[in-house]
Phi, psi and omega in degrees: 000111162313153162219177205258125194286156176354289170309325187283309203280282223274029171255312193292302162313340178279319188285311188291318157319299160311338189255334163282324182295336175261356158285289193296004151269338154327282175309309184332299198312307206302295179261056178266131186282296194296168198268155194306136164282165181296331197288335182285299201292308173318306181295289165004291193293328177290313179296328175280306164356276173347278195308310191310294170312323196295296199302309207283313194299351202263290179335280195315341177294332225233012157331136168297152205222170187296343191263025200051350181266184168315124140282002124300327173240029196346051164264184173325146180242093088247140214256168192281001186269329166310299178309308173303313190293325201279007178262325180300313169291326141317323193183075172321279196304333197267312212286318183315293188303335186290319189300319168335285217276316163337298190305307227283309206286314189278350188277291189348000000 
């Protein structure tokens, strides 16, 4: 069994920070109790823009090819990634904790 080196781990961990870090302003802005500024709802609008592109660009990667499967993860299609967003967009909140409580359960 490989492990990843260090140096590769502590890259990954950097990128995923960043990327929780640009979630977790998203969220802050969503449940800020005062009331929104022009400057807030301009973010507001730019963050929703963004997240909407990230899922289309995540879809279109993640196209079915002639043979059914992903091209990209060229497993069966609709592929597991298609799949989590198209259940996180049904039902965010149920769908987060199962993938959560999954992640947590595979480190353990």
């Amino acid at each position: 069994m490989s492990t990843i080196p260090p140096l590769l781990h502590d890259a990954f961990e950097l990128l995923q920070m960043d990327l929780y870090g640009k979630l977790d302003d998203a969220e802050q802005l969503a449940v800020k109790d005062d009331e929104w500024t022009e400057d807030d709802i301009e973010a507001a609008q730019k963050l929703i823009i963004d997240l909407v592109i990230v899922i289309r660009v995540l879809v279109i990667e993640h196209q079915i090819r002639p043979d059914s499967d992903c091209r990209v993860c060229g497993s069966a299609w609709p592929c597991p990634v298609v799949t989590a967003i198209h259940g996180l967009l049904k039902d965010p909140q149920g769908q987060y904790i199962a993938l959560v409580t999954r992640a947590h359960a595979e480190q353990c």
